[in-house]
C-alpha positions as MATLAB code, in Angstrom:
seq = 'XXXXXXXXXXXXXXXXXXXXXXXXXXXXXXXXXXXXXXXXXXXXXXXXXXXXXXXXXXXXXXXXXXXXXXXXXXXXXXXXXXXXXXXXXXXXXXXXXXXXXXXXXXXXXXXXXXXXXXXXXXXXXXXXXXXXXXXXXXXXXXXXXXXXXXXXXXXXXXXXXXXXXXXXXXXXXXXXXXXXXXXXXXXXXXXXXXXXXXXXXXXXXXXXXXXXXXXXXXXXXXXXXXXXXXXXXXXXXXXXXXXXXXXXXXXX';
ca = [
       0.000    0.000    0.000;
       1.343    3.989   -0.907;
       2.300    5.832    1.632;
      -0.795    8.304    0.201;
      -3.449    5.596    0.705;
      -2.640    4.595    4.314;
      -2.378    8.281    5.326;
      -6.307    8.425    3.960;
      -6.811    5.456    6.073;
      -5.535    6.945    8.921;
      -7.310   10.361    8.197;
     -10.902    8.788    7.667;
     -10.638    6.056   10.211;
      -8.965    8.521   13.078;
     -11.892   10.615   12.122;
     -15.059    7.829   12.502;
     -13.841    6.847   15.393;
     -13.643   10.606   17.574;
     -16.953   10.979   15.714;
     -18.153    7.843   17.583;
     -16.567    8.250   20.799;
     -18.823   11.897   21.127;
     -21.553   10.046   20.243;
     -20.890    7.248   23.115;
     -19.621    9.930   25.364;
     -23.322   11.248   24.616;
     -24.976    8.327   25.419;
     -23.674    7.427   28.513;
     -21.681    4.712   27.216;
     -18.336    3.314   28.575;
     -14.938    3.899   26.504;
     -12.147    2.086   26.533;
      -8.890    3.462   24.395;
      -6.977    0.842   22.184;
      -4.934    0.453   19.469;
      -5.002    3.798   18.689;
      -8.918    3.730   18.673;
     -11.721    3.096   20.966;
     -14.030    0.177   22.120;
     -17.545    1.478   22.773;
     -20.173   -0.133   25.039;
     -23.734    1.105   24.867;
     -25.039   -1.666   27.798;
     -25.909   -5.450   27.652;
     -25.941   -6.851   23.797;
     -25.994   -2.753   22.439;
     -25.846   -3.005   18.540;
     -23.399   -0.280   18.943;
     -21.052   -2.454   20.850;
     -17.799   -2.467   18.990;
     -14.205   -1.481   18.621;
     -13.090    0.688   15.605;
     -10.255    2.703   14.545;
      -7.670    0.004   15.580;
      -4.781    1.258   13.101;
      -1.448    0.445   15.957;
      -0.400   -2.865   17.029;
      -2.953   -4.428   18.860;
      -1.667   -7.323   21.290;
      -3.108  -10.440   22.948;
      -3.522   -8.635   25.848;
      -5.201   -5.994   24.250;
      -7.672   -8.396   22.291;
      -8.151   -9.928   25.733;
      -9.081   -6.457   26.866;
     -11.208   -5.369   24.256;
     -13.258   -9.205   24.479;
     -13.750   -8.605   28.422;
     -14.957   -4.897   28.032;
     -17.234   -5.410   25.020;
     -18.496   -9.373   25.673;
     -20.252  -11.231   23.872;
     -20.480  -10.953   20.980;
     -17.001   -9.099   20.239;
     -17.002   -6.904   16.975;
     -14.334   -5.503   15.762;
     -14.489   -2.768   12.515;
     -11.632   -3.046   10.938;
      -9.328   -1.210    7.884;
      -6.632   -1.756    5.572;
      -4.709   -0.120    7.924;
      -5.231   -2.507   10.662;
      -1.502   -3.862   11.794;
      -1.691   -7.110    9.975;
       0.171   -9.380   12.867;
      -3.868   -8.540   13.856;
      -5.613  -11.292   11.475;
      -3.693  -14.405   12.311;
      -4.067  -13.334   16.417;
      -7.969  -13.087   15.356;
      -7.955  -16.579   13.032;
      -6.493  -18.315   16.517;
      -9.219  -16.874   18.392;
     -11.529  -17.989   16.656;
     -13.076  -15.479   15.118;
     -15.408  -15.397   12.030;
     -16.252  -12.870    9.493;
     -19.522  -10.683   10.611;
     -20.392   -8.738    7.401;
     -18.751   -6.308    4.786;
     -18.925   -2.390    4.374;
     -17.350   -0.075    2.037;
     -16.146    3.352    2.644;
     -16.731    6.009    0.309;
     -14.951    9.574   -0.186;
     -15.090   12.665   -2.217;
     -13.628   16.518   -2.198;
     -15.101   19.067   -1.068;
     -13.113   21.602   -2.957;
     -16.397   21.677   -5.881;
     -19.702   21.168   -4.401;
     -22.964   21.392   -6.183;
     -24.719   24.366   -4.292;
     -28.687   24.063   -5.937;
     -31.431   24.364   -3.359;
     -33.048   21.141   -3.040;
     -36.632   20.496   -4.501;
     -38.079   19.933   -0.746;
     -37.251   21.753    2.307;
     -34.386   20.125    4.169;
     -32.762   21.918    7.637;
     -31.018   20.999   11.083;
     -33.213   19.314   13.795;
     -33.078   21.205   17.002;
     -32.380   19.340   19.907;
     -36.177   19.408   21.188;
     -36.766   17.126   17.842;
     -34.523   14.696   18.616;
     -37.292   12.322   19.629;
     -38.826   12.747   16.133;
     -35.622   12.533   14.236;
     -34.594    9.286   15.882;
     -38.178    7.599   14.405;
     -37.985    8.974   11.293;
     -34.598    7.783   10.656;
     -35.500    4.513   12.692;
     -38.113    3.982   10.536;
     -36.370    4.364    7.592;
     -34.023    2.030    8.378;
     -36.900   -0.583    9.839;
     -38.673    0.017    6.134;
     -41.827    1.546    7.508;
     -44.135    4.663    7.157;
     -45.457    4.831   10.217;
     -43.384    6.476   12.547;
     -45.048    8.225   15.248;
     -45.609    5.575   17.530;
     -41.828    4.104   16.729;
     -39.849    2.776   19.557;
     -36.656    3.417   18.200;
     -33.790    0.561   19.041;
     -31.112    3.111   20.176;
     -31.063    6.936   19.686;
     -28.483    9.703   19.262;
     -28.235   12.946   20.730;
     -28.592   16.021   18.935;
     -26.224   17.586   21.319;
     -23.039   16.394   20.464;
     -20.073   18.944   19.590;
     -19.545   18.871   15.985;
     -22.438   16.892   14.826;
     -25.932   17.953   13.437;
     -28.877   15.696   12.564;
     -30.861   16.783    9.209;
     -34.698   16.716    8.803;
     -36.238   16.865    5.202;
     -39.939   17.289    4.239;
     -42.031   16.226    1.550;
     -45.325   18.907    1.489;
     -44.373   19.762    5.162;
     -44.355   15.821    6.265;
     -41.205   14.707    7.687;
     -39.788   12.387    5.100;
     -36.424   11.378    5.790;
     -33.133   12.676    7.705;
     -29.411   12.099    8.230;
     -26.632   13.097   10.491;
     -23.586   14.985    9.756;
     -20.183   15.178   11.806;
     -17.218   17.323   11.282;
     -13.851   15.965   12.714;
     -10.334   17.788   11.959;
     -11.396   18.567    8.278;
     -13.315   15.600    7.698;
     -17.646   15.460    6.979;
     -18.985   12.165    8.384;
     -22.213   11.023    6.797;
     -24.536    8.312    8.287;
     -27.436    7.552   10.022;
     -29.615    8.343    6.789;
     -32.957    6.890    6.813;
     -35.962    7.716    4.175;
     -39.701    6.406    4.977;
     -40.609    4.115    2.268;
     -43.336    6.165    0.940;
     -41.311    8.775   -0.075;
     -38.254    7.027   -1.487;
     -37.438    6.838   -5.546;
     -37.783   10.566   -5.769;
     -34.016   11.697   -4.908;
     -34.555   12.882   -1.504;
     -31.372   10.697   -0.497;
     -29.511   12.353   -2.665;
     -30.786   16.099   -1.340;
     -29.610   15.163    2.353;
     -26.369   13.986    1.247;
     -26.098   17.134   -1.181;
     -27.224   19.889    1.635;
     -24.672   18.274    4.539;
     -21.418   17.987    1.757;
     -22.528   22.401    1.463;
     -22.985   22.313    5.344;
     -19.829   21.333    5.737;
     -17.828   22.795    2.190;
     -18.783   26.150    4.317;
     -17.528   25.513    7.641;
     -13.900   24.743    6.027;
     -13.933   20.539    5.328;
     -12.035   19.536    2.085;
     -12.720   15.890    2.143;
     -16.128   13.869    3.278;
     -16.626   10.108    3.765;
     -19.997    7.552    4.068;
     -19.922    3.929    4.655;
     -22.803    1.870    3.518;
     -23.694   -2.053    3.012;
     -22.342   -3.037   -1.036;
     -24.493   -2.852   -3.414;
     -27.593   -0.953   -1.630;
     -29.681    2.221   -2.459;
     -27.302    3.987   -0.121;
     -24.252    3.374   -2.100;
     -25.939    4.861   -5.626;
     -27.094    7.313   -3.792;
     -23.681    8.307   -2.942;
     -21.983    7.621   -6.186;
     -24.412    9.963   -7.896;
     -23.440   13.070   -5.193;
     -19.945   12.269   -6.505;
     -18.226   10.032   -3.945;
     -16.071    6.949   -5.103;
     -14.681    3.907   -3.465;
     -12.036    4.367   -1.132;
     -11.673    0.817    0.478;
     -13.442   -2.057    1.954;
     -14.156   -2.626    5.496;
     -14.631   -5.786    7.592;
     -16.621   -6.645   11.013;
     -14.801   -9.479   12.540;
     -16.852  -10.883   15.792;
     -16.011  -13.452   18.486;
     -18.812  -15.435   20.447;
];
């Protein structure tokens, strides 16, 4: 690998994983620092359980300390820049692979600045409630959203991070979160209710965060999503390409 490529790496993976850590921190979670990243726990089988941004060596001991924080199961999120004396110590114990995500990038240096057809803006904090089910929903492929009890939530309090609402006829359609770390926009979280999907709406989120954050001084942005899903056309059509392949490893 170029010298280049693993400083990207390093840049987009250092960056997820102080994005996560405020949003644990936020949560109440518990942190534990490792191999240059973090293992999060939410509570007691938390989807969110998981240890990322593991780019130095990571040692027996430290496995040992990242399987007794976390449990079971273990997931690890894992790079090309992972030290690779790291894969053989996981093949001996016993882990298997949990599933695949890829990591996309683009520049910010040229952004495409056209209002979007539908009225999309920042949820305030007193909307967090909402924007959790509306994303939730999204994600759980469902319209109806006002009596959602969403699996987790996030905070719309969190330093450096905003959650986006958009509307459809002033109905709450769809939203996403955006986080700014040393340079770097983070999206995720995006979730559009199934009635309203096939219409580009995606594509205005991502479009009115990569401005959102072109203006406050970020020159690069990054998404991961599941290959091969809505999500990832979504993205290639707002400009971002492939920057590398990411793997969940998991233990018990």
């Amino acid at each position: 690998m170029s010298q280049a490529f693993l400083a990207l790496v390093h840049r987009l993976e250092r960056a997820q994983a102080l994005q996560n850590e405020r949003f644990n921190q936020a949560a109440g979670g518990r942190s534990l620092a490792v191999g240059g990243g973090f293992a999060h726990h939410r509570g007691e089988a938390h989807p969110l359980n998981q240890a990322l941004g593991l780019l130095e060596a990571v040692s027996e001991a430290d496995l040992s300390a990242i399987e007794t924080f976390l449990g079971a199961p273990t997931v690890l999120e894992l790079s090309p820049g992972a030290d690779p004396a790291l894969w053989p110590l996981l093949a001996t114990r016993g882990y298997r692979l949990h599933q695949f995500q890829q990591l996309w990038v683009r520049s910010l240096a040229e952004v495409d600045g056209a209002p979007p057809s539908w009225q999309i803006r920042i949820a305030m904090p007193h909307e967090a409630g909402r924007y959790n089910q509306i994303t939730c929903a999204g994600f759980m492929e469902q319209d109806d959203w006002r009596d959602l009890a969403p699996p987790f939530e996030v905070s719309l309090e969190v330093t450096g991070a905003w959650g986006f609402l958009a509307f459809v006829e002033d109905q709450p359609a769809g939203g996403g979160m955006l986080g700014l770390v040393d340079g770097v926009a983070l999206l995720s979280g995006d979730g559009v209710l199934p009635r309203y999907r096939g219409r580009g709406l995606q594509k205005a989120l991502i479009r009115a965060r990569l401005a959102f954050a072109r203006d406050r001084g970020c020159d690069l942005a990054c998404a991961s999503t599941a290959p091969g899903t809505a999500s990832q056309r979504s993205f290639e059509a707002c400009g971002f390409g492939a920057a590398y392949p990411k793997v969940e490893m998991a233990r018990g």
